[in-house]
C-alpha atoms as an extended CHARMM CRD file, in Angstrom:
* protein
*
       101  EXT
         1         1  UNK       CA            -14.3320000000        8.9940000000       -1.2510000000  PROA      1               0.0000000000
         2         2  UNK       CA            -12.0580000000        6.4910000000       -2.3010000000  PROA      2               0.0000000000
         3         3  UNK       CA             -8.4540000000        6.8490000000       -3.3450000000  PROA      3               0.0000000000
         4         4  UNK       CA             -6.1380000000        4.3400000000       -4.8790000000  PROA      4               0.0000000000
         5         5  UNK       CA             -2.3680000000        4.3880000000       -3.1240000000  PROA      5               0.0000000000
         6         6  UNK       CA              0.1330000000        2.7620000000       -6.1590000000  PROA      6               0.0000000000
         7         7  UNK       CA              3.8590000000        2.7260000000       -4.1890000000  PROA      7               0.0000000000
         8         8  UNK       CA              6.6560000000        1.7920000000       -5.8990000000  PROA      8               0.0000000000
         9         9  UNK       CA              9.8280000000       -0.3450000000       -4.4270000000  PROA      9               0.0000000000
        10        10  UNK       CA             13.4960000000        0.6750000000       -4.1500000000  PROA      10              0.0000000000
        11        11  UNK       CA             15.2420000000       -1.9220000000       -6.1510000000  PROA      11              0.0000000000
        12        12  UNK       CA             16.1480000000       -5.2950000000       -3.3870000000  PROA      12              0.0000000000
        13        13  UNK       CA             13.4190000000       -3.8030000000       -1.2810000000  PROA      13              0.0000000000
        14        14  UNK       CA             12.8180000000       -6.8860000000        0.7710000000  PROA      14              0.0000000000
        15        15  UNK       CA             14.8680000000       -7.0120000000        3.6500000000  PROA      15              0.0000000000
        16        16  UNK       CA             13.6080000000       -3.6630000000        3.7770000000  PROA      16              0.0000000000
        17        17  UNK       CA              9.6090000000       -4.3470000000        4.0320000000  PROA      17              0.0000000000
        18        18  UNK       CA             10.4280000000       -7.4510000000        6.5780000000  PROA      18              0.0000000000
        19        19  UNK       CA             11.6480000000       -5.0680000000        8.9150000000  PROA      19              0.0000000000
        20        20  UNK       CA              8.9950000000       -2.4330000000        8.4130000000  PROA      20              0.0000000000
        21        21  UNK       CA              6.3610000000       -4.8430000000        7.5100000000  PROA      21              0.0000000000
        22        22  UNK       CA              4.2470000000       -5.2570000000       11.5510000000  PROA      22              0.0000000000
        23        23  UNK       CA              4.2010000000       -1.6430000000       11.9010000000  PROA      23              0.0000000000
        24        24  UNK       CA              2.7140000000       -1.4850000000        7.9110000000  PROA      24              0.0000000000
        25        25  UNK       CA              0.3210000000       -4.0800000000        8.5130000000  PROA      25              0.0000000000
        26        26  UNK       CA             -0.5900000000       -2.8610000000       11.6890000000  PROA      26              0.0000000000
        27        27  UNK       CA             -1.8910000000        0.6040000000        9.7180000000  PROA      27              0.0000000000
        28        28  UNK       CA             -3.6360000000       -1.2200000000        7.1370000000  PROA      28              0.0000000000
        29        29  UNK       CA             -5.7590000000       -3.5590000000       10.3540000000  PROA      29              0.0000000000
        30        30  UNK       CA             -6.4150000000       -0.0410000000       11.9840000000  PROA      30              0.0000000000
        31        31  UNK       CA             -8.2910000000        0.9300000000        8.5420000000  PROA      31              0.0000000000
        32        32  UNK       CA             -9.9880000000       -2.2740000000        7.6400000000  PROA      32              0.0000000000
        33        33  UNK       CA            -11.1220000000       -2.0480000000       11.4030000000  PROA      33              0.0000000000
        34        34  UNK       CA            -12.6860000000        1.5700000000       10.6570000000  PROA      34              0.0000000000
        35        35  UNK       CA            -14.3620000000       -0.1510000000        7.6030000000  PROA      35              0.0000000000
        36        36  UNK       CA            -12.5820000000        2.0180000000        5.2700000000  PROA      36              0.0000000000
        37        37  UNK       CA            -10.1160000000       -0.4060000000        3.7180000000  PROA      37              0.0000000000
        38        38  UNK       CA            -11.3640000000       -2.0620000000        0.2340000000  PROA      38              0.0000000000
        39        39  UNK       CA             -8.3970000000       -3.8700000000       -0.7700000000  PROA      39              0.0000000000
        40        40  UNK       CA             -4.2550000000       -3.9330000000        0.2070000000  PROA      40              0.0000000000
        41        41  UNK       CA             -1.1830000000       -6.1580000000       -1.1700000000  PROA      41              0.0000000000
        42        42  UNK       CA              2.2640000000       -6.2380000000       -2.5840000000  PROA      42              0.0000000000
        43        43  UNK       CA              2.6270000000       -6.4090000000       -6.4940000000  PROA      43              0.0000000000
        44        44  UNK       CA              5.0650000000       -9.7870000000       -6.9430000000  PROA      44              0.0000000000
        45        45  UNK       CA              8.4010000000       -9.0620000000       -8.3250000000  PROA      45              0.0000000000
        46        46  UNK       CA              7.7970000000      -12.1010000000      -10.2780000000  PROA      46              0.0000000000
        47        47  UNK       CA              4.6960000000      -14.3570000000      -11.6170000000  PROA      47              0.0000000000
        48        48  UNK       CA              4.1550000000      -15.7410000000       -8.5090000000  PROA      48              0.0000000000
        49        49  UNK       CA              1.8010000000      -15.1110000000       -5.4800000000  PROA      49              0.0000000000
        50        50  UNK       CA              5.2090000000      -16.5380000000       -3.5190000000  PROA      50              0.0000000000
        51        51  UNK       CA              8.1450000000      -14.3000000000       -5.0590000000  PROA      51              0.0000000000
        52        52  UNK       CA             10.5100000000      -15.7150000000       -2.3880000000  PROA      52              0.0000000000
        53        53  UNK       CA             13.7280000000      -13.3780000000       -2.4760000000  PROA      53              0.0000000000
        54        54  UNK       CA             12.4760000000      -11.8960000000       -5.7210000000  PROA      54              0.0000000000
        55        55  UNK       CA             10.3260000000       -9.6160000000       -3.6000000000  PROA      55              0.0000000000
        56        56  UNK       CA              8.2590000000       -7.6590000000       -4.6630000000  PROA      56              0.0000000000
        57        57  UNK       CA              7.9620000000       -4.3280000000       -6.6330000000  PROA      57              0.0000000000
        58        58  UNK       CA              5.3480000000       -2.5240000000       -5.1930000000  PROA      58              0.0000000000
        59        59  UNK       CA              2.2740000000       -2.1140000000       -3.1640000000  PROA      59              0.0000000000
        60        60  UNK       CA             -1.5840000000       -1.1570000000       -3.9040000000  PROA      60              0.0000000000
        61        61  UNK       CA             -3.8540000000        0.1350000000       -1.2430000000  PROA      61              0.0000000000
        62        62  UNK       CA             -7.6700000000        1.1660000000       -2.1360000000  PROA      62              0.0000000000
        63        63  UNK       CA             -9.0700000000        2.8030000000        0.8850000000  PROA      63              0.0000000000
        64        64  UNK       CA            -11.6840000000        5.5590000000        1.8590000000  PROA      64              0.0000000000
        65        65  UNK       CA             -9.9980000000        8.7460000000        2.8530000000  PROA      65              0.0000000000
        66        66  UNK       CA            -12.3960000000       12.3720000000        3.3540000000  PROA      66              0.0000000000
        67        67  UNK       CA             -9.9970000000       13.9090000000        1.0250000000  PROA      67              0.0000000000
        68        68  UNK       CA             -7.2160000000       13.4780000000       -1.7600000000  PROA      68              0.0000000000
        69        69  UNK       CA             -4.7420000000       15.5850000000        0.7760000000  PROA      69              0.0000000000
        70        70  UNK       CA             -5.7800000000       13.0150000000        3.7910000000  PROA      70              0.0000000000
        71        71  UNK       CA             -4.8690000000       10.4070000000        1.3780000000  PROA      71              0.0000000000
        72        72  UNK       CA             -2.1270000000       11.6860000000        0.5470000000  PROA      72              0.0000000000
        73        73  UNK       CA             -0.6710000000       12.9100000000        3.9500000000  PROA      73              0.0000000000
        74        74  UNK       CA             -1.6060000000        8.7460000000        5.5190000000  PROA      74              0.0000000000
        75        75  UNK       CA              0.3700000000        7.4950000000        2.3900000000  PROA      75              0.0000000000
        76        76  UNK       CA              3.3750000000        9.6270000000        2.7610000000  PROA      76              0.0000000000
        77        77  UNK       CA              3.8300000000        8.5540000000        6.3810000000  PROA      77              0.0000000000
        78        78  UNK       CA              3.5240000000        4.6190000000        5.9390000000  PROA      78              0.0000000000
        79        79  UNK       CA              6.4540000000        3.0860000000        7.4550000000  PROA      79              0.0000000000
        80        80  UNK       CA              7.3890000000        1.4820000000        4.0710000000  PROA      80              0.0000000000
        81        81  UNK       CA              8.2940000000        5.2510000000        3.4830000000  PROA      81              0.0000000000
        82        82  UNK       CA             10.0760000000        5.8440000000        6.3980000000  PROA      82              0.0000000000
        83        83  UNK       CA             12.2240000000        2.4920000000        6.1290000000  PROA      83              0.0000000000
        84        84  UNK       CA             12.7870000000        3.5010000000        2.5720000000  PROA      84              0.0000000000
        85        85  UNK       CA             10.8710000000        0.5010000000        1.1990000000  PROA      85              0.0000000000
        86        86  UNK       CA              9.2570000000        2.4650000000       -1.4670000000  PROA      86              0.0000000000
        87        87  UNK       CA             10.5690000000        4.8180000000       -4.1240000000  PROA      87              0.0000000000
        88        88  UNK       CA              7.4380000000        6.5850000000       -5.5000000000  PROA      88              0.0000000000
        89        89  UNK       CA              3.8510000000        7.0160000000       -4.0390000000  PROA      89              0.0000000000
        90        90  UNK       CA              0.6370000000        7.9710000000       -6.4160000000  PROA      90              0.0000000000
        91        91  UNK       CA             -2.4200000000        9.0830000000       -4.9660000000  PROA      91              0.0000000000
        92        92  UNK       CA             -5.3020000000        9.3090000000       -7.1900000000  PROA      92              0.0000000000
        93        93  UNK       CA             -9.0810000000        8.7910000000       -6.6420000000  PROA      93              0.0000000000
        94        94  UNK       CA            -10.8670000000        6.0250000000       -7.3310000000  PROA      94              0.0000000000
        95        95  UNK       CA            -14.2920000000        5.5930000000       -8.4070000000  PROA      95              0.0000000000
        96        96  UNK       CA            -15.4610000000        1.4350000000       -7.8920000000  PROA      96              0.0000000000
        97        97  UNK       CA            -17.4000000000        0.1460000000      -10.0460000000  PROA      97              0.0000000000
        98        98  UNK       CA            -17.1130000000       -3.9200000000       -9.2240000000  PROA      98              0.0000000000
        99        99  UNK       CA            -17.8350000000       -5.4900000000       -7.2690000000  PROA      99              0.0000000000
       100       100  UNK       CA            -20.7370000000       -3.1370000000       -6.7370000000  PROA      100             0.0000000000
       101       101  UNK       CA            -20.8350000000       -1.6490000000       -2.9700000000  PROA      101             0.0000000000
């Protein structure tokens, strides 16, 4: 099933994710590589797709996980959380509807 991941930066969080940032992305490669990542990205701390040292103020992850407790348990141990990049993680499933899979 899929499970939307909605994390929520520390306030000047960006010196932060640049230092945790290879070990993050290298998670989110190992799940698009297993075919079970739909979408990932950073939400911009300002109108722009280029925030610059605005940063940003959060992060959205839609992947397949076997259960909301998986989910849960590969969200909690991102390395944004570890760094202390992110404040507040929601787990919730997610039912896609478009694009149509």
């Amino acid at each position: 099933m899929l499970y939307s991941i909605f994390a929520y930066d520390v306030s000047d969080s960006l010196p932060l994710r640049v230092q945790a940032r290879p070990d993050h992305i290298a998670r989110l490669q190992a799940l698009d590589e297993a075919g079970r990542l739909v979408l990932a990205g950073p939400n911009p701390a300002i109108d722009s797709t280029e925030p610059g040292e605005h940063g940003f103020s959060g992060s959205l992850i839609v992947a397949e996980f076997e259960s909301l407790e998986q989910a849960t348990e590969w969200a909690n141990h991102d390395p944004y959380m570890a760094a202390g990049v992110y404040s507040k993680v929601e787990v919730k499933p997610f039912k896609q509807v478009f694009p149509k899979s």
